[in-house]
C-alpha positions as CSV (number, residue, x, y, z in Angstrom):
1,X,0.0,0.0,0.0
2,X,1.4,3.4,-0.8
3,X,1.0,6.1,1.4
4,X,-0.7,9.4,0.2
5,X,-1.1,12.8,0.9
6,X,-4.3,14.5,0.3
7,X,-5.0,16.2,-3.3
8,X,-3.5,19.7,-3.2
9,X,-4.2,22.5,-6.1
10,X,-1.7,24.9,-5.1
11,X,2.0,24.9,-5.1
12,X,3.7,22.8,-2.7
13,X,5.6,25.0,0.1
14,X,8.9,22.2,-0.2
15,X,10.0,20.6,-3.3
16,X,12.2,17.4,-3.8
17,X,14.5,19.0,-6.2
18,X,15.2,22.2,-8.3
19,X,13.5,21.0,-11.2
20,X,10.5,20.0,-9.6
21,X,10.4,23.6,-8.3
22,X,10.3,24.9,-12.0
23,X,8.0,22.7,-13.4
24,X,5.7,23.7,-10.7
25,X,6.5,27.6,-11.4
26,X,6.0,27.2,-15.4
27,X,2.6,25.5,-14.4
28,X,1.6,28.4,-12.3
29,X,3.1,30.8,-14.9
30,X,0.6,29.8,-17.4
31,X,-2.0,29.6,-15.3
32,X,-2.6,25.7,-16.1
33,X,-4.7,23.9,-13.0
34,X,-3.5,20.9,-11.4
35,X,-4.2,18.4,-8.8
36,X,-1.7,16.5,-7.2
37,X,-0.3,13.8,-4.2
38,X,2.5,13.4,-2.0
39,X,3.1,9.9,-2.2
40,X,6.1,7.2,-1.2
41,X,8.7,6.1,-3.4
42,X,6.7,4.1,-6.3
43,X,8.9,2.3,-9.0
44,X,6.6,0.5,-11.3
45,X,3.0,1.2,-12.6
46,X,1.8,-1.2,-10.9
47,X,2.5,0.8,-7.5
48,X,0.8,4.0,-9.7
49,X,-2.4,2.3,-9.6
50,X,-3.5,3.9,-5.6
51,X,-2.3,7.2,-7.8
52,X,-4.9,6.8,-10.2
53,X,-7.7,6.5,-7.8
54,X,-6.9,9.2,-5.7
55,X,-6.6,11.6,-8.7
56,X,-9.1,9.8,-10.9
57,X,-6.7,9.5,-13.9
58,X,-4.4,7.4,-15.3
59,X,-0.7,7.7,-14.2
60,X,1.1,7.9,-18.1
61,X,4.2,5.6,-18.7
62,X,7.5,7.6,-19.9
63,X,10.3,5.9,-21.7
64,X,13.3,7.4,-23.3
65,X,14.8,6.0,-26.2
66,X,17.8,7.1,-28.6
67,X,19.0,6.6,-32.1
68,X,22.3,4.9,-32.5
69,X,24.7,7.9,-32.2
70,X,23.2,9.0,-29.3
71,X,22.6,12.6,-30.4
72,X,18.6,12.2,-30.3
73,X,16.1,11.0,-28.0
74,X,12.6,10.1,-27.7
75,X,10.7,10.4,-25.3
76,X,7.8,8.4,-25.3
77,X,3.9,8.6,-23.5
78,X,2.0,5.6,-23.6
79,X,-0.9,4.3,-21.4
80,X,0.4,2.5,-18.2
81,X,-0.7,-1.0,-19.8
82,X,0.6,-0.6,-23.1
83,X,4.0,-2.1,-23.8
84,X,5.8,-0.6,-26.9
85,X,7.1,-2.2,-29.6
86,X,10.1,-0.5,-30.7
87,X,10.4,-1.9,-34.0
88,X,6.9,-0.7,-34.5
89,X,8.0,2.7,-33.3
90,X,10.4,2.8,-35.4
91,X,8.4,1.8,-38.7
92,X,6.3,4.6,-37.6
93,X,8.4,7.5,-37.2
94,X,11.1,6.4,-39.9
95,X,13.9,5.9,-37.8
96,X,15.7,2.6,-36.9
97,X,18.0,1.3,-34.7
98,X,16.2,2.8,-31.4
99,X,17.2,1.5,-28.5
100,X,16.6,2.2,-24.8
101,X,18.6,5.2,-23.3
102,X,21.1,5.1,-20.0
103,X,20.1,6.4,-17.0
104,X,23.2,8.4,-17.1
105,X,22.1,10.2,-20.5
106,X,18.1,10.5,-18.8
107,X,20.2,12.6,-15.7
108,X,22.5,14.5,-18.2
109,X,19.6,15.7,-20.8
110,X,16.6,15.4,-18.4
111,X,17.9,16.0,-14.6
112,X,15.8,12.9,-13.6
113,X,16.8,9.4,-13.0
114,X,15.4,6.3,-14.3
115,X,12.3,6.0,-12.3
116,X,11.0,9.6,-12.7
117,X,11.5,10.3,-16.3
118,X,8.2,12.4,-17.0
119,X,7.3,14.7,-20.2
120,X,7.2,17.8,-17.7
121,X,11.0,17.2,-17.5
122,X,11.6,18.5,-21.2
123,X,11.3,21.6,-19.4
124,X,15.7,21.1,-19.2
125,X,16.3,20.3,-22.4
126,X,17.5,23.8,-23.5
127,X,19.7,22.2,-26.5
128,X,16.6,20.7,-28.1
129,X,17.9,16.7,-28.3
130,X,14.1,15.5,-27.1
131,X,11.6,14.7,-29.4
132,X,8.0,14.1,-27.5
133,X,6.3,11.3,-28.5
134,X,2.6,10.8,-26.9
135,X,0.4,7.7,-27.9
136,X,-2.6,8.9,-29.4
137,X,-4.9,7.1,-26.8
138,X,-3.5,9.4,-24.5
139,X,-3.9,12.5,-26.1
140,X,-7.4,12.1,-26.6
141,X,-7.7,11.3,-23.2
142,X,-9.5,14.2,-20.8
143,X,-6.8,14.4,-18.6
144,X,-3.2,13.8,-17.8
145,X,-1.5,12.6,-15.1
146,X,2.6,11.7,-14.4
147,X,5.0,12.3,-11.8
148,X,6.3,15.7,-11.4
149,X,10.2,14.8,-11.8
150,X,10.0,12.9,-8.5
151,X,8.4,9.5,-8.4
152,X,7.4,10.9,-5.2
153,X,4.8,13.2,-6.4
154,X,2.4,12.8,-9.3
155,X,-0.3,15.9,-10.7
156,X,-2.8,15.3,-13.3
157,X,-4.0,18.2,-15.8
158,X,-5.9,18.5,-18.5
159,X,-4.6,17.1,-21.9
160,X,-4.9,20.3,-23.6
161,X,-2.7,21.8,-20.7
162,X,-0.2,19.4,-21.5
163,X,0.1,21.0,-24.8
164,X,0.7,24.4,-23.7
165,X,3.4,23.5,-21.7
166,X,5.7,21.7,-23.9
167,X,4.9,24.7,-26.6
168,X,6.3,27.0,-23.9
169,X,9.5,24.5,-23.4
170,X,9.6,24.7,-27.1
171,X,8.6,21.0,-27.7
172,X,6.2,19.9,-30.4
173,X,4.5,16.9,-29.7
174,X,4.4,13.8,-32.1
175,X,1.0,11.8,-32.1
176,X,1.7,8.5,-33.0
177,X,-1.1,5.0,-32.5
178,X,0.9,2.7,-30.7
């Protein structure tokens, strides 16, 4: 059982890192609401699943892939019970030899670690080497939820929002049926 705070819609007063602190900030900059929990450590979706009761909203699975020099990454949103074919993946977005990135490139590019890779972390990749890639199921899904670059703290918004905030972090998002 995972221990949870109550849902808060403002600000929390302490953060668990610097990052989390901006992607809270850019949230309240653009005036996008949000919901979110305190919660233990989870590692897996599985744990997510108390998360998406409490907030009434799917937690979304991040993964990060990379071509084969390394110099370009996806990352990609898919429903918690999807698995994803990479070889699909790449027949879909014409690029081959994908394969999973290191947690040392996810720190360096994304200041999170394997574990709390989320599409709000995009917000630190200034030099542009992450391409967003959301599952279409997802984005025609109401809302959003994820962690918040913690896995200890997971907010759900509205879809639309989501959008919004990766066009202010200068990411275009990539719909894909996975």
């Amino acid at each position: 059982m995972v221990h949870l705070s109550n849902v808060e819609n403002i600000k929390p007063e302490t953060y668990f890192s610097d990052l989390e602190r901006d992607v809270f900030s850019l949230l309240d900059k653009l005036k996008i609401s949000y919901q979110y929990v305190t919660n233990d450590v989870v590692e897996t979706m599985e744990e997510c699943a108390e998360i998406d009761s409490v907030l009434a909203c799917e937690v979304r699975k991040s993964i990060l892939l990379t071509n084969k020099k390394h110099t370009t990454f996806f990352l990609v949103v898919l429903p918690s019970n999807k698995n994803l074919n990479v070889k699909e993946l790449e027949a879909k977005i014409g690029i081959s030899g994908l394969s999973f990135a290191s947690g040392e490139e996810m720190e360096k590019i994304l200041g999170v670690t394997p574990g709390s890779l989320t599409v709000l972390s995009v917000i630190s990749d200034i030099d542009d080497y992450v391409q967003v890639i959301i599952d279409k199921e997802v984005m025609d899904s109401e809302y959003f939820a994820c962690n918040t670059t913690t896995n200890q703290r997971h907010l759900k918004m509205k879809t639309t929002d989501l959008s919004r905030y990766l066009k202010e972090v200068h990411h275009r998002m990539k719909f894909v049926q996975l």
